[in-house]
NULOFI-815765 format. One record per residue (C-alpha): z, x, y; residue number from 1. Coordinates in Angstrom, 3 decimals. Example, Ala and Ser with C-alpha at 12.3 -4.5 7.8 and 13.67 -1.06 7.14 Angstrom:
! residues 2
+----------+----------+----------+-----+
:       pz :       px :       py : num :
+----------+----------+----------+-----+
:    7.800 :   12.300 :   -4.500 :   1 :
:    7.140 :   13.670 :   -1.060 :   2 :
+----------+----------+----------+-----+
This chain:
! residues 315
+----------+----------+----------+-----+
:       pz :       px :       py : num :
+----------+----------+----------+-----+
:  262.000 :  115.175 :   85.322 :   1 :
:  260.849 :  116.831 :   82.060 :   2 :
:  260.363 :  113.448 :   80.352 :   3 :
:  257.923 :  111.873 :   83.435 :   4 :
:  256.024 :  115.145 :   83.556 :   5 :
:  255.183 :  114.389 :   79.877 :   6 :
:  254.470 :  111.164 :   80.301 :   7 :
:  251.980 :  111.674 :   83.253 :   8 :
:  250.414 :  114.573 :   81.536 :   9 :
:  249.957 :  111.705 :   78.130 :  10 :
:  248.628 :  108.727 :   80.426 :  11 :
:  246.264 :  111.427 :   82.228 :  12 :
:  244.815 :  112.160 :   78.907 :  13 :
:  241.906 :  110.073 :   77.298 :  14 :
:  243.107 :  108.370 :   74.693 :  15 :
:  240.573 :  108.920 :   71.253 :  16 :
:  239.156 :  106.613 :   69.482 :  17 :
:  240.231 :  104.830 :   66.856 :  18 :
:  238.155 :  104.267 :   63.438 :  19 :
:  238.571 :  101.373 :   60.833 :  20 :
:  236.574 :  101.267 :   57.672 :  21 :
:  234.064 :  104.167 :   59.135 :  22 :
:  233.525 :  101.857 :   62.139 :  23 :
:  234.300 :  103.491 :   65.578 :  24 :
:  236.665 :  100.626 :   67.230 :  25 :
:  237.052 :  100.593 :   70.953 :  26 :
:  240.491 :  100.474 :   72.307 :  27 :
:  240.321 :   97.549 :   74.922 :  28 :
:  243.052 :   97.051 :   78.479 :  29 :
:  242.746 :   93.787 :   80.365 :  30 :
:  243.671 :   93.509 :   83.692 :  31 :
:  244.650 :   90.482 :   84.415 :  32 :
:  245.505 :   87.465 :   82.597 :  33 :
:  244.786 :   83.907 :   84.599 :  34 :
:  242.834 :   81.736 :   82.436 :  35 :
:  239.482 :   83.903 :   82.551 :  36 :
:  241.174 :   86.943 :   81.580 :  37 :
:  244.006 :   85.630 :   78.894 :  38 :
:  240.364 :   84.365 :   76.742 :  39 :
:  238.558 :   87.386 :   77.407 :  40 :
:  241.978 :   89.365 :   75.548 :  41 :
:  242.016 :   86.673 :   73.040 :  42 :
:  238.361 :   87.315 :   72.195 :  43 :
:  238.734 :   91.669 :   72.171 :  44 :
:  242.138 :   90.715 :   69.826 :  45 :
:  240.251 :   88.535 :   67.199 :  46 :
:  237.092 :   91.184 :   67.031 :  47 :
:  240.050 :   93.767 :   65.969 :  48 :
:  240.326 :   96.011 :   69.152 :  49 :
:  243.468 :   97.298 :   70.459 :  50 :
:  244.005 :   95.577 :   73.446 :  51 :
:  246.600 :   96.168 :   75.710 :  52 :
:  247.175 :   93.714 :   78.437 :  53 :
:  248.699 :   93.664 :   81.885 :  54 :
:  249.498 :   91.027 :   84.277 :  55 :
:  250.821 :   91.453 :   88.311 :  56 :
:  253.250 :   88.018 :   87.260 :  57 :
:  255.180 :   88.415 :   83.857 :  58 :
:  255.151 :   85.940 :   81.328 :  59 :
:  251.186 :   85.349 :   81.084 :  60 :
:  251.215 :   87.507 :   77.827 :  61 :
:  253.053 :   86.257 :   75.529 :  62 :
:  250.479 :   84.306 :   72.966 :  63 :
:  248.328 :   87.204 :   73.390 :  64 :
:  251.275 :   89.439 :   71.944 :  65 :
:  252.265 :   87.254 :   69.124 :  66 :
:  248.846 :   87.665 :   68.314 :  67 :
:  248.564 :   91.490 :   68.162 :  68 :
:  247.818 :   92.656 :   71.911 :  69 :
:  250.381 :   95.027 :   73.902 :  70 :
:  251.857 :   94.419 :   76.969 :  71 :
:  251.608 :   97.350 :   79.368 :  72 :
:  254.292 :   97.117 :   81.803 :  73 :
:  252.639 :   98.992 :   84.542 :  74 :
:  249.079 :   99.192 :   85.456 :  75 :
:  249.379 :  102.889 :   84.843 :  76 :
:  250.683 :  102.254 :   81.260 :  77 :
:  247.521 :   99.575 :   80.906 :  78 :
:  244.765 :  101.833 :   81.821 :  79 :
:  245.939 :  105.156 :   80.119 :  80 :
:  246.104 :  102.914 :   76.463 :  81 :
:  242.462 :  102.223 :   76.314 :  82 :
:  238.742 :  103.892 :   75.908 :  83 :
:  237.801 :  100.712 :   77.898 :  84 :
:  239.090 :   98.973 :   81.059 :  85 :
:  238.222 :   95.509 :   81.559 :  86 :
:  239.518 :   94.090 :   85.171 :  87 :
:  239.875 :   90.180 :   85.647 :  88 :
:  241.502 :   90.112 :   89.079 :  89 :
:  241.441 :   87.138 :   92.186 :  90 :
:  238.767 :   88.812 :   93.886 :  91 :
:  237.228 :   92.213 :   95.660 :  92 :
:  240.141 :   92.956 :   97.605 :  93 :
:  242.813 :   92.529 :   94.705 :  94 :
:  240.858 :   94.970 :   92.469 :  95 :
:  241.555 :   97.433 :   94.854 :  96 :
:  244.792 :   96.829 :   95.350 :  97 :
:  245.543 :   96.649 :   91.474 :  98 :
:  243.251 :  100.197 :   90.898 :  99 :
:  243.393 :  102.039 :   93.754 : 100 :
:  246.790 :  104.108 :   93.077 : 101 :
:  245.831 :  104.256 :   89.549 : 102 :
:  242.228 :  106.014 :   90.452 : 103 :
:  243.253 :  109.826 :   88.834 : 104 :
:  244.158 :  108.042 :   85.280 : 105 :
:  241.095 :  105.873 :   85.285 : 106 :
:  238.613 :  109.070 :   86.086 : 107 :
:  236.507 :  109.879 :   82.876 : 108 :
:  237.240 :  106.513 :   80.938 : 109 :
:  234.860 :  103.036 :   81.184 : 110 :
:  235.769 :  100.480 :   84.063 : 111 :
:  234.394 :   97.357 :   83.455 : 112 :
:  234.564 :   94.812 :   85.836 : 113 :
:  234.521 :   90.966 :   85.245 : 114 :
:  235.553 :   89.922 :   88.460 : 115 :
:  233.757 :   86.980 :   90.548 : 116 :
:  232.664 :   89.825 :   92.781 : 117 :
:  230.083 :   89.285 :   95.671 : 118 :
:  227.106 :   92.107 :   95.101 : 119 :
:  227.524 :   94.112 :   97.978 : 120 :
:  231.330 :   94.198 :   96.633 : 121 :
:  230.103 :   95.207 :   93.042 : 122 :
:  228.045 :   97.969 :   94.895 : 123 :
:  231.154 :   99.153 :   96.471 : 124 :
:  233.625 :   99.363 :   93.547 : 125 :
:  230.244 :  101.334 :   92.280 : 126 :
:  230.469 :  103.997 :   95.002 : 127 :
:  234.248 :  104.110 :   94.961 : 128 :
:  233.951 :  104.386 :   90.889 : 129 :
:  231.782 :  107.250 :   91.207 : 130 :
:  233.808 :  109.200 :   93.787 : 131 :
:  236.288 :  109.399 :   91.381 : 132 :
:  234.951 :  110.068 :   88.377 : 133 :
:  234.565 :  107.154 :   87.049 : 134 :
:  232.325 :  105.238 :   84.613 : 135 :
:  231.596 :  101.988 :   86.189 : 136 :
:  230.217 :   98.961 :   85.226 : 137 :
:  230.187 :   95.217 :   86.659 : 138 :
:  229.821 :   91.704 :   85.054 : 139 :
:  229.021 :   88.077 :   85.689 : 140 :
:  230.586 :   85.798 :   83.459 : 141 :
:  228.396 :   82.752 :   82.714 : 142 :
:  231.176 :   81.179 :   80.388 : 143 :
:  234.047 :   78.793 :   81.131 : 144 :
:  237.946 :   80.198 :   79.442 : 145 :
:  237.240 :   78.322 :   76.249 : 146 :
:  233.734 :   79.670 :   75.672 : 147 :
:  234.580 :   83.064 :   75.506 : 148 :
:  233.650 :   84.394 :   71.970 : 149 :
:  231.830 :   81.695 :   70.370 : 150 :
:  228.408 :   80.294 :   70.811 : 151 :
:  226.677 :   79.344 :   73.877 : 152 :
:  228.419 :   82.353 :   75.942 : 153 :
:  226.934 :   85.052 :   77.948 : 154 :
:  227.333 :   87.476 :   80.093 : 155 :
:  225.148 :   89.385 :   82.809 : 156 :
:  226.122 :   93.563 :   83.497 : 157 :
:  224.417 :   96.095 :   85.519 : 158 :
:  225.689 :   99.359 :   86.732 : 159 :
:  225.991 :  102.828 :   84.321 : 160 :
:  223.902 :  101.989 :   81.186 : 161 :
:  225.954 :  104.757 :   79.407 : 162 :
:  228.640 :  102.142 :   79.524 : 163 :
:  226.716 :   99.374 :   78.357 : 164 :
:  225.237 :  100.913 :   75.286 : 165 :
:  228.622 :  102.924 :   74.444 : 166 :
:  230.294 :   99.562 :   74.157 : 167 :
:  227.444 :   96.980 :   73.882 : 168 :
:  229.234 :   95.766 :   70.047 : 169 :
:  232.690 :   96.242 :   72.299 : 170 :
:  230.999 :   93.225 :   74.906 : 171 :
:  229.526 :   91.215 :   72.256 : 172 :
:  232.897 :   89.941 :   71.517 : 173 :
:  232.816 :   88.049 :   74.415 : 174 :
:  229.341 :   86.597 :   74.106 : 175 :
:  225.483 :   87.616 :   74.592 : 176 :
:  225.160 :   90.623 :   76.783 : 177 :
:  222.150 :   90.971 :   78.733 : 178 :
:  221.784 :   94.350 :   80.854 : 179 :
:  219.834 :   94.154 :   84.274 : 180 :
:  219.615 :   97.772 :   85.111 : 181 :
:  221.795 :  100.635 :   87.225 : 182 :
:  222.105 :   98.648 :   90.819 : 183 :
:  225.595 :   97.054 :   90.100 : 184 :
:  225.144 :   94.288 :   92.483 : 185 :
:  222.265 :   92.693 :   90.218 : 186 :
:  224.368 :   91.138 :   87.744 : 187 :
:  226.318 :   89.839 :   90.548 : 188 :
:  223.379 :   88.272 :   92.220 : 189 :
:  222.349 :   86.771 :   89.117 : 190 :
:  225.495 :   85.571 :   88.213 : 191 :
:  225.628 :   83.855 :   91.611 : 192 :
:  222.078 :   82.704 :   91.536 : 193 :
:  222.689 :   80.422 :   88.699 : 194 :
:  226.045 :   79.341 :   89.827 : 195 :
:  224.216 :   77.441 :   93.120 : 196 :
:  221.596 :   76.034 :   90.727 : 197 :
:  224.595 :   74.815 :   89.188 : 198 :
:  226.813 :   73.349 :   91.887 : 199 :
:  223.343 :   72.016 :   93.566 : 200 :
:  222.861 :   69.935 :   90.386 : 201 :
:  226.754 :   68.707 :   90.101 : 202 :
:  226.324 :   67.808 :   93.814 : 203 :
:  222.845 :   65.929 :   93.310 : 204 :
:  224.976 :   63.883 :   90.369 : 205 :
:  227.832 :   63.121 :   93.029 : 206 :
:  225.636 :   62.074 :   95.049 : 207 :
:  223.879 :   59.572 :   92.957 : 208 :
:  227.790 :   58.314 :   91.500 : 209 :
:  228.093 :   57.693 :   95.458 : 210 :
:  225.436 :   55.347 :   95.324 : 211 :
:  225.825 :   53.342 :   92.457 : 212 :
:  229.347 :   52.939 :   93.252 : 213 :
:  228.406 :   50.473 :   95.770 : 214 :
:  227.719 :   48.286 :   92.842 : 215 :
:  230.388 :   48.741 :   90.642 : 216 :
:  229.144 :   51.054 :   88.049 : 217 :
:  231.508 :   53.849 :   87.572 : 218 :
:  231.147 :   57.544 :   88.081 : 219 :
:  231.885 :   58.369 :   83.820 : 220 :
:  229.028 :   55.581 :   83.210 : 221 :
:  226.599 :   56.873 :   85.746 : 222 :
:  227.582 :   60.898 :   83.920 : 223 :
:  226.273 :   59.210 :   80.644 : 224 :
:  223.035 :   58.184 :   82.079 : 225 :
:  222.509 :   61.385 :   84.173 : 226 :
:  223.463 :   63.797 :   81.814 : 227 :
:  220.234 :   62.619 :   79.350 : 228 :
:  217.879 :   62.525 :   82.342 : 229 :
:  219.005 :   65.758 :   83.654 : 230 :
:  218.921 :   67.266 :   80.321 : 231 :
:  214.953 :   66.468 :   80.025 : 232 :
:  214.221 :   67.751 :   83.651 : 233 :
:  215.746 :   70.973 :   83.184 : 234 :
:  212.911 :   71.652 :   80.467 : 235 :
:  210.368 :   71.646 :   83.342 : 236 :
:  212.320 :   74.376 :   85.194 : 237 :
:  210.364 :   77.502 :   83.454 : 238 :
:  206.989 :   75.740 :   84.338 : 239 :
:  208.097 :   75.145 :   87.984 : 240 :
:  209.111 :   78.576 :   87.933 : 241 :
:  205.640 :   80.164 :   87.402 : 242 :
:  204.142 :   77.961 :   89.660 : 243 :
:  206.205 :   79.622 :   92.391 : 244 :
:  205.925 :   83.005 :   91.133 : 245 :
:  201.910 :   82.367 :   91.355 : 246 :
:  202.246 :   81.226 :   94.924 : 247 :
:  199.296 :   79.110 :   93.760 : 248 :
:  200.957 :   74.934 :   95.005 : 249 :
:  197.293 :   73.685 :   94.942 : 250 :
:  197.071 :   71.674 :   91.276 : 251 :
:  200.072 :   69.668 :   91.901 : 252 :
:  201.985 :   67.946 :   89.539 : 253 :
:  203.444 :   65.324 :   92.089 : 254 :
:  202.444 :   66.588 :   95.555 : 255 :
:  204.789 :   66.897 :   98.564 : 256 :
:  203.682 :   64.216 :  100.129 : 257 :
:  204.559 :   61.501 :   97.286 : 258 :
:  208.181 :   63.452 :   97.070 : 259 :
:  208.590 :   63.041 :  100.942 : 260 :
:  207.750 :   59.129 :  100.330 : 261 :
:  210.606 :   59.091 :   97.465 : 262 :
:  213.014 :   60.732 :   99.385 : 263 :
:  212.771 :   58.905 :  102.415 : 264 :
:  213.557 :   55.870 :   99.905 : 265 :
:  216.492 :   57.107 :   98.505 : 266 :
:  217.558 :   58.503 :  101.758 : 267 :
:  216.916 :   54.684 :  103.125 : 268 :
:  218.800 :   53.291 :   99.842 : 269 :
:  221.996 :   56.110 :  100.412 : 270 :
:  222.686 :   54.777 :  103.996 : 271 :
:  222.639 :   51.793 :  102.477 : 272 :
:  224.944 :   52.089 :  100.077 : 273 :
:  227.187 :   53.623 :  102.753 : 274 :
:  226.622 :   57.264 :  101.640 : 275 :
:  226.624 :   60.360 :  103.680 : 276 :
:  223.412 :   62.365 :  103.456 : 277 :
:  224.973 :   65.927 :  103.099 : 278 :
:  223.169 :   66.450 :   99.812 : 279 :
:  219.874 :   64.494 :   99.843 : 280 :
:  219.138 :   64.834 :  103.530 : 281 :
:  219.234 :   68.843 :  102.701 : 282 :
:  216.946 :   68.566 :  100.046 : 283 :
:  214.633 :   66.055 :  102.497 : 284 :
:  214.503 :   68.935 :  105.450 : 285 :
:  212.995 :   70.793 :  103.164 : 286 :
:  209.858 :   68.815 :  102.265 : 287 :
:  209.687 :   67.962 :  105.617 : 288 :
:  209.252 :   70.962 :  106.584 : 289 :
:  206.501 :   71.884 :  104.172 : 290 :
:  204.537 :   68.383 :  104.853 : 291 :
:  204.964 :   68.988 :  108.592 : 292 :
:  203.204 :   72.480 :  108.108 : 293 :
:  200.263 :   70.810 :  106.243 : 294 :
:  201.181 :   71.403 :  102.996 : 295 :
:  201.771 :   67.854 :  102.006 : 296 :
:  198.520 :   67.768 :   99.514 : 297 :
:  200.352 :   70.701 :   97.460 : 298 :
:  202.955 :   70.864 :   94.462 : 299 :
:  206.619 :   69.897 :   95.472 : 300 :
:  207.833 :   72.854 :   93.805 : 301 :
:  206.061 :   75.042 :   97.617 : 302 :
:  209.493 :   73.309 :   99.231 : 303 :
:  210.617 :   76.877 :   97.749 : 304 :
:  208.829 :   78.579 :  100.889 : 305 :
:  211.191 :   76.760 :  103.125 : 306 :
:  214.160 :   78.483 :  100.977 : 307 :
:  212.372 :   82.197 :  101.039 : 308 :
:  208.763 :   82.143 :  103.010 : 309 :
:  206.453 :   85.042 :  102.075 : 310 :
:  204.019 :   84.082 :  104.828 : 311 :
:  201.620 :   81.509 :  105.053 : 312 :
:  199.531 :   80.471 :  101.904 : 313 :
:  196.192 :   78.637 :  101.861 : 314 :
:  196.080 :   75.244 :  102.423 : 315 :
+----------+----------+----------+-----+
């Protein structure tokens, strides 16, 4: 009985911090290892942090051991070892479930969550954070597994600044870090934001493998000669952006009603071809609903007022 009061009293205690070469080093815990959260332990391993890992299923940890992490064997263990708490769970519900009875040893240290969290869910895990004492702050990964660390990675935060700036060097192991302020849900929102811009665009290219299907050219051949094209558009995306942030549709670039014509073509050309018009017939409505409102002189770029009207703009 002796022995577990000890051991409570040690997990209950903040661990310090430890120093290398006059460098404060942050002692990391991950939470989780599926494929996210085994690179994201990888990454705080190679940058020299103590990490400690933990994992509902055994037997995820063993690489990350062999190369210097520590396997906690409870969640209590996990979270007591480190200055910093990173959590890479399923979703909303299983971060709970995972920190919930472990709320009193997590009070006073850095939570960090990385989980695909919706932002009224990030918001949440805020409010629960704070009613028990804890530091909280929530991420957006924009970064597949193997990205993690190098180049080209980045990730989105919001929630307690003190966090971000205490361990800003600590996240930079994993990639960029941008900060978007003390709402949690905005990284979130962001996060998701770009996610539909993405799945929009890899549903615009199945659409257009659909089609040329129908005459035998394959879906890898048609990725070669979309992924060029797709490339170059996307550098007309910042442009298109201040247009709608102006409000101001009436210098178009191609105007509505010459985008209606094309996609009443292709819409003509995907029946056709015997595709369904899930994803182009979406993207038709609306411009049709624009032209129909007697917009159809104006820049295409206005079908954003069918997505999120602000009220009705001069003609």
């Amino acid at each position: 009985m002796e022995f577990e009061n000890e051991f409570r009293r040690q997990i209950l205690r903040k661990p310090s911090k430890t120093f290398r070469s006059g460098d404060m080093t942050t002692s990391v815990t991950v939470l989780g290892l599926g494929a996210m959260g085994q690179a994201l332990a990888s990454a705080f391993v190679r940058a020299g942090h103590p990490t400690t890992v933990w994992n509902r299923s055994a037997g995820r940890d063993a690489e990350l051991v062999a190369a210097g992490a520590k396997s906690a064997q409870t969640v209590a263990e996990a979270v007591a070892a480190s200055d910093l708490v990173v959590v890479c769970l399923f979703d909303h519900r299983s971060v709970h479930e995972v920190l919930d009875p472990v709320a009193d040893i997590l009070a006073d240290r850095a939570l960090l969550n990385l989980t695909s969290t919706e932002p009224r869910g990030s918001r949440e895990l805020a409010e629960w954070a704070a009613s028990h004492g804890i530091d909280f702050l929530d991420g957006g990964i924009m970064a597949t597994p193997p990205m993690i660390g190098l180049p080209g990675s980045s990730l989105l935060y919001s929630g307690a600044q003190s966090v971000f700036d205490t361990h800003r060097a600590t996240l930079e192991s994993l990639g960029s870090a941008e900060y978007f302020g003390a709402d949690a849900g905005q990284a979130a929102l962001v996060d998701f934001a770009l996610l539909a811009a993405m799945y929009t665009m890899f549903a615009g290219f199945y659409h257009g493998a659909a089609m040329v299907r129908s005459i035998g050219i394959s879906a890898e051949d048609f990725g070669h000669r979309a992924s060029g094209w797709l490339a170059a558009m996307t550098g007309s995306l910042p442009r298109a952006g201040a247009t709608i942030d102006s409000g101001d549709y009436s210098k178009p670039f191609q105007p509505l009603d010459f985008t209606k014509a094309a996609l009443d073509a292709i819409v003509s050309a995907s029946r056709d071809a015997g595709v369904d018009l899930d994803v182009i017939g979406a993207i038709r409505n609306l411009v049709d609903r624009q032209v129909a409102d007697g917009y159809g002189a104006q820049g295409s770029e206005r079908m954003f007022e069918s997505l999120h009207p602000r009220g009705d703009l001069a003609v």
